[in-house]
MIPA-637992 format. One record per residue (C-alpha): residue number from 1; residue in one letter; y, z, x. Coordinates in Angstrom, 1 decimal. Layout:
BEGIN
NODE seq type     yy     zz     xx
NODE NUM    A      Y      Z      X
...
// end
This chain:
BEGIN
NODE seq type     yy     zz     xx
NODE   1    X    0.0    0.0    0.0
NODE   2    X    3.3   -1.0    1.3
NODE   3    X    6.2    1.8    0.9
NODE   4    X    9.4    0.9    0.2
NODE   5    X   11.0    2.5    2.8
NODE   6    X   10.3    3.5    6.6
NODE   7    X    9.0    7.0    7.8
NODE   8    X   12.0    8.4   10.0
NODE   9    X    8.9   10.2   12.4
NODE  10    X    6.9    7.1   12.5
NODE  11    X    7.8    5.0   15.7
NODE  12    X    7.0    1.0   16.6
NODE  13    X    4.0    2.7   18.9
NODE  14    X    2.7    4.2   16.3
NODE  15    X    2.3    1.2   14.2
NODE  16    X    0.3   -0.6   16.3
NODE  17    X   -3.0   -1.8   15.3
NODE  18    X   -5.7    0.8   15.2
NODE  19    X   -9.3   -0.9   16.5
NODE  20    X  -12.0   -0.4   13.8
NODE  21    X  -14.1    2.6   14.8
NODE  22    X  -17.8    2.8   12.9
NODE  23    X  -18.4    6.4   11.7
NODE  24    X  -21.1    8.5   12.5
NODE  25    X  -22.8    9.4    9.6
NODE  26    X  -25.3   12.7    9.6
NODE  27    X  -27.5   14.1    6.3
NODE  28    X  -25.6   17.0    7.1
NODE  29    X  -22.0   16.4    7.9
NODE  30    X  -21.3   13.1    6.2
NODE  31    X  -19.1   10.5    8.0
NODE  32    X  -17.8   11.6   11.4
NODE  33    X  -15.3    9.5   13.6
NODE  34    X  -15.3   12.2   16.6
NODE  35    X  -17.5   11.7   19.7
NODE  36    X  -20.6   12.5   19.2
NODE  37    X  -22.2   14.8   21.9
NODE  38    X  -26.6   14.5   22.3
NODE  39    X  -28.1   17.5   23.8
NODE  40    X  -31.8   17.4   25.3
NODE  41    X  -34.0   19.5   23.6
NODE  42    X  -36.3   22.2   26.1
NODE  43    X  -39.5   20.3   25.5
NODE  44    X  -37.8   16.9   27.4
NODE  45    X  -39.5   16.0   30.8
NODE  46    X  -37.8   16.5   33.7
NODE  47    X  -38.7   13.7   36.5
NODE  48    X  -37.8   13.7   40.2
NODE  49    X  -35.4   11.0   40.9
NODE  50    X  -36.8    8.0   43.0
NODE  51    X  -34.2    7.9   45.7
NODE  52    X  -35.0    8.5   49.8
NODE  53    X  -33.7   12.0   49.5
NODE  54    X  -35.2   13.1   46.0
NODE  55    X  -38.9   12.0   47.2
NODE  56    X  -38.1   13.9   50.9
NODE  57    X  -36.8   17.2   49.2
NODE  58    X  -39.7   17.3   46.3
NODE  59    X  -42.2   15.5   48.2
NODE  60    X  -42.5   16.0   51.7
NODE  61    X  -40.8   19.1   52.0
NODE  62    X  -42.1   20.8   48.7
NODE  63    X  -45.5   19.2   48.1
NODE  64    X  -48.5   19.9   50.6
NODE  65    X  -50.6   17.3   49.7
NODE  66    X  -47.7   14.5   49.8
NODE  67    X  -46.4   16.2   53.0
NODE  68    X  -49.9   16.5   54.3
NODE  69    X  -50.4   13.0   53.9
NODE  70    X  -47.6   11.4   55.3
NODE  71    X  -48.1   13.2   58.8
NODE  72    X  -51.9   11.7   58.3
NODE  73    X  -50.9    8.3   57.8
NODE  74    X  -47.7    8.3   60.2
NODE  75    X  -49.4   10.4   62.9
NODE  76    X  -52.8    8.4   62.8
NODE  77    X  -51.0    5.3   62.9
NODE  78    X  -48.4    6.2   65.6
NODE  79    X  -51.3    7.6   67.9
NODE  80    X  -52.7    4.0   67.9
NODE  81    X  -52.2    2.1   71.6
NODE  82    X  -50.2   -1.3   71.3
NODE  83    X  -51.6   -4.8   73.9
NODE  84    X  -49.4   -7.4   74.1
NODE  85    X  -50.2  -10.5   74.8
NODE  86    X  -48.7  -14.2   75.9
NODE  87    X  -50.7  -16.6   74.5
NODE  88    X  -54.0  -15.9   75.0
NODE  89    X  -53.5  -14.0   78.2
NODE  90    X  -52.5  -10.0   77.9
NODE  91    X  -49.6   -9.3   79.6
NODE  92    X  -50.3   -5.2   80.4
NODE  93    X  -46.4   -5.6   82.2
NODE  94    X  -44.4   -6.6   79.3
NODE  95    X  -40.8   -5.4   78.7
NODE  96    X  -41.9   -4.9   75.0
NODE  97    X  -44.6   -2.1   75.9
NODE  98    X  -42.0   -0.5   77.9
NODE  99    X  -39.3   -0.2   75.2
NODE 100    X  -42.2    1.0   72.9
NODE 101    X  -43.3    3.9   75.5
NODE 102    X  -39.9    4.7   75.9
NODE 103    X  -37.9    3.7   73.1
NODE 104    X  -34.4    5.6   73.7
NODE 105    X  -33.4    8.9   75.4
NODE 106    X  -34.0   11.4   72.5
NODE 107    X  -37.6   10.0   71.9
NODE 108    X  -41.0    8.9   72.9
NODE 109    X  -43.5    6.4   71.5
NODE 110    X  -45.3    8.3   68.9
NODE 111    X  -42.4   10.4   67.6
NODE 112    X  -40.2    7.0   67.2
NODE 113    X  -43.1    5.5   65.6
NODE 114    X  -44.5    8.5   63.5
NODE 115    X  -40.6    8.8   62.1
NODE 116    X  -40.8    4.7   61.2
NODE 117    X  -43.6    5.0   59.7
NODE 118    X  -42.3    8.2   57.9
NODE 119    X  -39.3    6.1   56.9
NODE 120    X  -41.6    3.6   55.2
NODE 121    X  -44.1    5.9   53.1
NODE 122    X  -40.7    7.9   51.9
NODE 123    X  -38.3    5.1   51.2
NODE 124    X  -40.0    2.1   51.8
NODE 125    X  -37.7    0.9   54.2
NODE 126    X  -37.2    1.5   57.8
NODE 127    X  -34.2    0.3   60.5
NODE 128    X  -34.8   -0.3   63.8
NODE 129    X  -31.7   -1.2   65.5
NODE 130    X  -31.5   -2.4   69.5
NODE 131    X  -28.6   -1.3   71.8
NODE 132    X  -28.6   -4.4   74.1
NODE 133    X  -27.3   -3.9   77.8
NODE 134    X  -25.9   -7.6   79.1
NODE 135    X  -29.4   -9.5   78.1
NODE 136    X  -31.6   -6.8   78.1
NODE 137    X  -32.6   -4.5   75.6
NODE 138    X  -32.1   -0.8   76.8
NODE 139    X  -33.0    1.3   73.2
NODE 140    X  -34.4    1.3   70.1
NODE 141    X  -32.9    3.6   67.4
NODE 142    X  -34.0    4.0   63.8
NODE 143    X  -31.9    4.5   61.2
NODE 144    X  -32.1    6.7   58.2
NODE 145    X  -33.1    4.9   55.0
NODE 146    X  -30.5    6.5   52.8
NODE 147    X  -27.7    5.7   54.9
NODE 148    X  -28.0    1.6   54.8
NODE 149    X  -27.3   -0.2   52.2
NODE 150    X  -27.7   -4.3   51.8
NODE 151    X  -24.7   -6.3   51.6
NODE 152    X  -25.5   -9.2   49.5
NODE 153    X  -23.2  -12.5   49.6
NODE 154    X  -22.4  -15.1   46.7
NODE 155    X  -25.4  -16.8   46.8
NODE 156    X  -27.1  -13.2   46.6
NODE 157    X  -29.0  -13.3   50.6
NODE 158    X  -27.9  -10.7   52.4
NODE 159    X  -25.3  -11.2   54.8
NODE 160    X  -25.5   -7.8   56.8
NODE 161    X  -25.5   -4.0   56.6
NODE 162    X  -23.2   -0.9   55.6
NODE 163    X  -24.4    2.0   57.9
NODE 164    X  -22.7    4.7   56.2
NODE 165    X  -22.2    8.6   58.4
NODE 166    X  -19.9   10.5   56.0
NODE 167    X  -16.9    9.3   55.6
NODE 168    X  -17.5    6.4   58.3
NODE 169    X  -18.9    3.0   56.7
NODE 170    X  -20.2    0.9   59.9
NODE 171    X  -21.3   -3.0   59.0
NODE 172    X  -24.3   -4.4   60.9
NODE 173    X  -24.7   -8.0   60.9
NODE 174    X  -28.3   -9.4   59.6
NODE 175    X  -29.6  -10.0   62.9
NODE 176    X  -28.5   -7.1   63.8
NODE 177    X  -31.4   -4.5   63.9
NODE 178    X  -35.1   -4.8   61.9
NODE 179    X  -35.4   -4.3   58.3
NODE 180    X  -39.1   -3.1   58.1
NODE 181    X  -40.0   -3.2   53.8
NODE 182    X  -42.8   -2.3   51.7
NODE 183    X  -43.5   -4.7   48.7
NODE 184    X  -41.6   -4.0   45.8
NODE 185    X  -42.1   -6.4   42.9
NODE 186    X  -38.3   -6.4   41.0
NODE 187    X  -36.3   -5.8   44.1
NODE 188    X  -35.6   -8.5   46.7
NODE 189    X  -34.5   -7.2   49.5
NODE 190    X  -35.7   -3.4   49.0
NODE 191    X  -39.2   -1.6   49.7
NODE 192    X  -40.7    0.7   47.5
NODE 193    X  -41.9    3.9   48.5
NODE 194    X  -46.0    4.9   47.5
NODE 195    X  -44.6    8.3   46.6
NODE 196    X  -42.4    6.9   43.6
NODE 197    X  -45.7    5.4   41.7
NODE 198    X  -47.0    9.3   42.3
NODE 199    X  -43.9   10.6   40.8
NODE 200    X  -45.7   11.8   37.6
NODE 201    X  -48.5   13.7   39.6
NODE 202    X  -46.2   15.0   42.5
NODE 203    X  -43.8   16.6   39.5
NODE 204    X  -46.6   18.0   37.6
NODE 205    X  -48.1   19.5   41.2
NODE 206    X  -44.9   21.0   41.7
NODE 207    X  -44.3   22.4   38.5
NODE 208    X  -47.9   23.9   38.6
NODE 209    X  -47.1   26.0   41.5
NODE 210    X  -43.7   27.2   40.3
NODE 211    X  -45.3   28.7   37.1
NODE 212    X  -48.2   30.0   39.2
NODE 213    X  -45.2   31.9   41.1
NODE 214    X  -43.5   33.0   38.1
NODE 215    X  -46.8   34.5   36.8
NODE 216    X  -47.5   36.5   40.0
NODE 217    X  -44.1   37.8   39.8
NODE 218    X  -43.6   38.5   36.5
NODE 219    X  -47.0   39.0   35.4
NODE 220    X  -46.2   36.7   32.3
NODE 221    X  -49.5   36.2   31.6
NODE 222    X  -51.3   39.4   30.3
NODE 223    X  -55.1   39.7   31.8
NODE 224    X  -55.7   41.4   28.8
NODE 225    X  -54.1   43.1   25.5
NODE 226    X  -52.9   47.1   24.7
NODE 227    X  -54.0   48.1   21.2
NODE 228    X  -52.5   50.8   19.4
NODE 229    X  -55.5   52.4   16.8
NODE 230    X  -54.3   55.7   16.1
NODE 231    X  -56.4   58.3   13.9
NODE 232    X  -53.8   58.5   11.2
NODE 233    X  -52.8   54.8   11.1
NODE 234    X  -48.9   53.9   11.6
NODE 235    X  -47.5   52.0   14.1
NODE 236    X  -45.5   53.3   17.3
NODE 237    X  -42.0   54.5   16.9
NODE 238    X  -38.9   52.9   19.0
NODE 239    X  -38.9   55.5   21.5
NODE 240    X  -42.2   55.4   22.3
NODE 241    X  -42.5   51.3   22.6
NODE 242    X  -39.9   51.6   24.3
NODE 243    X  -41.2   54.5   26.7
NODE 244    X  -44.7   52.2   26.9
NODE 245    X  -43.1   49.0   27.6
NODE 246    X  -40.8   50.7   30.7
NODE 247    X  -43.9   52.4   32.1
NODE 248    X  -45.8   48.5   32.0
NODE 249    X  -42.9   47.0   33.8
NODE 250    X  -42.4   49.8   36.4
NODE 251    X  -46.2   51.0   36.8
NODE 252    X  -48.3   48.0   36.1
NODE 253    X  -46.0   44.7   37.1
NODE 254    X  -46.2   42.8   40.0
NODE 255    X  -48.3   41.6   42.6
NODE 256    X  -48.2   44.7   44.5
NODE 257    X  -49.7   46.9   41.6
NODE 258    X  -52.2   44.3   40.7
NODE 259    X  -55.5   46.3   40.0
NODE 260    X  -54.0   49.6   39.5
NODE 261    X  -55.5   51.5   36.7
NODE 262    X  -54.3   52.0   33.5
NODE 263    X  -53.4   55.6   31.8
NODE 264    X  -54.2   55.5   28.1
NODE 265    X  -53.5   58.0   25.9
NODE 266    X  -53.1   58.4   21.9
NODE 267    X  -55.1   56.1   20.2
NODE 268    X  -54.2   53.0   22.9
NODE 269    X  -57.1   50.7   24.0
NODE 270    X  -56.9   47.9   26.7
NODE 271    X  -58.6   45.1   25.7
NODE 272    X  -59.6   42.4   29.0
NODE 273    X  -59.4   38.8   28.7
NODE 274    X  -60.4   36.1   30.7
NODE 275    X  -59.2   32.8   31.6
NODE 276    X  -58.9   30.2   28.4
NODE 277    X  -60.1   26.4   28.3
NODE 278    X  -56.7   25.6   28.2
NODE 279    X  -56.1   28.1   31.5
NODE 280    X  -59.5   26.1   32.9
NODE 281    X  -57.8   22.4   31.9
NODE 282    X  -54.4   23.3   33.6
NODE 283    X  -56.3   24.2   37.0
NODE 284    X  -58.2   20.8   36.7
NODE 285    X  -54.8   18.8   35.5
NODE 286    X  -53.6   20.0   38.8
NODE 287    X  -56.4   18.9   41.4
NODE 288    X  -55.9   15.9   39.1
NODE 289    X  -52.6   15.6   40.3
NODE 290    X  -52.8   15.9   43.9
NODE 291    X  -55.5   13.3   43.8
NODE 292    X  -53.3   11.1   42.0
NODE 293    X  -51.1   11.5   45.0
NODE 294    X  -53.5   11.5   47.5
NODE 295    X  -54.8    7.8   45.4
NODE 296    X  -50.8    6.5   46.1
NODE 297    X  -51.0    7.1   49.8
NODE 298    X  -54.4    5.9   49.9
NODE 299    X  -55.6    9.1   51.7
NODE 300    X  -59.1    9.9   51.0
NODE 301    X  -59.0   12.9   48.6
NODE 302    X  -61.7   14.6   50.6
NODE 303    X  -59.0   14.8   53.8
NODE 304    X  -56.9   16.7   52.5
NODE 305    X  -59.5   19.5   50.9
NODE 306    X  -59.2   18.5   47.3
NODE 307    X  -62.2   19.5   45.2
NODE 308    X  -64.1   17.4   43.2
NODE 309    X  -63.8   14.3   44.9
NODE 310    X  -67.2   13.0   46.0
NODE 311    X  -66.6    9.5   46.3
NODE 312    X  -67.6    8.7   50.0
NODE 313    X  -71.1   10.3   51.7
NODE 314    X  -69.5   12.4   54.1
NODE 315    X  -66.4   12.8   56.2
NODE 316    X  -67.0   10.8   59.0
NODE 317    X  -67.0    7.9   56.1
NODE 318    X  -63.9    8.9   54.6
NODE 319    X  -62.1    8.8   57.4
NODE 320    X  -63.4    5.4   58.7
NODE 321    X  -62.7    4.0   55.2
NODE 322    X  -59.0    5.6   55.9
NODE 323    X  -58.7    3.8   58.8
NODE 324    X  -60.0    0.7   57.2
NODE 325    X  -58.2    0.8   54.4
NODE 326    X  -54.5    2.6   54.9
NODE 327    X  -53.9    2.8   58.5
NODE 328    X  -55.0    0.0   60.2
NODE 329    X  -53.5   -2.6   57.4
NODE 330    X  -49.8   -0.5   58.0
NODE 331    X  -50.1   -0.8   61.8
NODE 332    X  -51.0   -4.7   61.5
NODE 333    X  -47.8   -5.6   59.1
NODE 334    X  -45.7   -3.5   61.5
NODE 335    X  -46.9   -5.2   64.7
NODE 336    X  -46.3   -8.5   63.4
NODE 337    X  -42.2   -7.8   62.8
NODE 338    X  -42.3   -6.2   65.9
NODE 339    X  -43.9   -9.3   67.6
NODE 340    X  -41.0  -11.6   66.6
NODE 341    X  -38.3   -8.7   66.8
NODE 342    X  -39.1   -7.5   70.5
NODE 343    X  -40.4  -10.9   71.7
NODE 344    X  -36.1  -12.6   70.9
NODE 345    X  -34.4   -9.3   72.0
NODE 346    X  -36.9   -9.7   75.8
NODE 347    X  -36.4  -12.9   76.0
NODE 348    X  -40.5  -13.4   76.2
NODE 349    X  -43.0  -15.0   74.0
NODE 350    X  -45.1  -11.5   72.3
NODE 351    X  -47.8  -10.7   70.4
NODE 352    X  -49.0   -6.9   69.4
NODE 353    X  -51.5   -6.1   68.9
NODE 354    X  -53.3   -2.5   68.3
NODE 355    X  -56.0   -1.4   70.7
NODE 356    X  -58.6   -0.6   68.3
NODE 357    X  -61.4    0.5   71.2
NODE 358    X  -59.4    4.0   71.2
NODE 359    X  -59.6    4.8   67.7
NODE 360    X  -61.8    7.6   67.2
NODE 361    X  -62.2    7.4   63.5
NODE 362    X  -63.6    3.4   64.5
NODE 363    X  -66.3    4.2   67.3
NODE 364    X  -69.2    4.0   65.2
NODE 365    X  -68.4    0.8   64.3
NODE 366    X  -67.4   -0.6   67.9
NODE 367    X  -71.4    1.4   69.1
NODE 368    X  -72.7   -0.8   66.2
NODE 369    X  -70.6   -4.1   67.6
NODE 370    X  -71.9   -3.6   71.1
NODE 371    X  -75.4   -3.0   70.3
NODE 372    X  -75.7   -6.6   68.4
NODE 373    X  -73.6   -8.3   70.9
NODE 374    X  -75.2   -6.6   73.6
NODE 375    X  -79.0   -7.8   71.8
NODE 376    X  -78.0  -11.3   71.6
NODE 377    X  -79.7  -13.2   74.6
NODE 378    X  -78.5  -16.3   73.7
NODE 379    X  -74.8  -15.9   74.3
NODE 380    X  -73.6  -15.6   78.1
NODE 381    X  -72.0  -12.6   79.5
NODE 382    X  -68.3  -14.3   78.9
NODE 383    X  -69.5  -15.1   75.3
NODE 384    X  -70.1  -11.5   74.9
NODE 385    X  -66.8  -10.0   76.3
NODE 386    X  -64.7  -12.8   74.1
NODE 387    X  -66.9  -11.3   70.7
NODE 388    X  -66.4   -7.8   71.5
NODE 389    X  -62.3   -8.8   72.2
NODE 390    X  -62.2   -8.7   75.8
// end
């Protein structure tokens, strides 16, 4: 409705068009036009987040069994021996194997290798960046995950790095340093980490053994029940509930009072219980979990100590088909970037390879090798060292 005349407190700013809002409509409150706040009820999930830092704070340094198998996987892999070779020729002498021994001042071989490998089964990435002197490669330093970021260009490749230390942003070029990946099918130039797909089992783990805490501190769970039964019937007045419940809590509570014996007197009886199915099923969900995380490493279950995993014969064949399986395949994808990484920065055609004859978990199967090889008369004594990889 138009009014015939003008509103002295109504200014031009005021008239301007108000944007259609849609109201928010309720069984309760009828239409609303206010913002509208959503609030998570208790029984919502909580999840670890997925990033380099969330997996390292719940995972490694939260969760034995994750933390118990990344120093398997990294340790086992960085204890392996690397050969290089130039063509078909080893070269025992090459620059590449000295880097690798030695790769900067602050580190050896195995701890720069066990913290790569580290990198990769946390974040799924790991940076290896070369500090050239003149030609020559002096160091190798690796960078942390959660620092570097990709800087894509238009055509979406990446066109370098931002190394970021604080408040310092640092840009790498592409051909900079190594970016060492695991697959990760809806990102194109990021890895993904084996702990993420556990995320569901390394969260349930970890809740398992905070509530197991909070029991043993705050005896939450009764191991059995009071029951009042007096002579005259009636129930217990304030003061004396409230008397009973203080002497529980004070007497009774705790893991340093666990055991003591209980004091009954005027019609109270203790009645014991034991542990539920459901009490069972929650010990079982969580060996369930840990070898669900055990599963995303590709540790053998057996390993790490987790019961009821009988899958392989014995230990010795768990930890070959560890080997096999987990280490061995991690080791070969990382020596063929290294091959073309460390072959340009020396200046000298490369090829690593591990040295397999010093794997321990592997000797039954090089014994087995030998023995055939060594049984076959009809191959010559330079037939035999080529099949055996000498």
């Amino acid at each position: 409705m138009k009014l015939p005349f003008r509103l002295p407190w109504v200014t031009a700013r005021d008239r301007r068009p108000v944007p259609d809002q849609k109201a928010l409509t309720g069984p309760m409150t009828g239409a609303m036009t206010g913002p509208l706040a959503l609030i998570a009820g208790e029984g919502q999930a909580r999840w670890t987040g997925r990033s380099y830092a969330a997996l390292s704070r719940e995972g490694f340094m939260k969760n034995p069994v994750a933390y118990r198998a990344v120093r398997m996987i990294s340790e086992a892999a960085a204890s392996i021996p690397w050969l290089a070779y130039r063509d078909a020729a080893e070269q025992p002498d090459h620059p590449a194997l000295a880097l690798l021994a030695r790769p900067n001042a602050a580190m050896t071989g195995p701890d720069f290798l066990e913290t790569l490998y580290g990198h990769l089964l946390l974040a799924g990435n790991a940076y290896v960046e070369p500090i050239r002197l003149g030609d020559r490669a002096a160091e190798l330093h690796l960078l942390r995950p959660d620092r570097l970021s990709v800087v894509l260009g238009p055509d979406g490749w990446p066109t370098g790095y931002d190394d970021r230390a604080g408040s310092a942003v640092r840009r790498i070029a592409v051909d900079g340093l190594l970016h060492l990946k695991l697959f990760h099918p809806l990102d194109d130039h990021q890895g993904f980490p084996p702990l993420a797909a556990a995320q569901v089992a390394l969260d349930l783990h970890n809740a398992s053994g905070r509530w197991n805490k909070a029991l043993l501190d705050n005896s939450a769970r009764p191991s059995g029940a009071l029951v009042y039964q007096p002579k005259e019937g009636g129930n217990l007045s304030a003061d004396q509930y409230e008397r009973l419940k203080t002497e529980l809590d004070e007497g009774y509570s705790g893991p340093m009072r666990a055991g003591r014996p209980l004091l009954l007197e005027g019609g109270l009886d203790w009645k014991s219980m034991g542990l539920s199915p459901k009490d069972m099923d929650f010990v079982e969900a969580r060996n369930g979990a840990a070898r669900d995380i055990a599963l995303a490493f590709g540790v053998p279950p057996m390993l790490i100590g987790i019961p009821g995993d009988n899958t392989y014969a014995n230990y010795q064949e768990a930890n070959r088909a560890f080997y096999r399986l987990t280490v061995l395949p991690l080791v070969a994808r990382i020596a063929a970037s290294l091959s073309v990484f460390l072959g340009a920065l020396t200046g000298a055609a490369l090829r690593l390879e591990p040295d397999l004859d010093t794997v321990a978990g592997l000797a039954t199967e090089r014994d087995a090798l030998w023995a055939r090889v060594g049984a076959a008369g009809f191959l010559s004594d330079e037939e035999k060292r080529e099949a055996v990889g000498y």
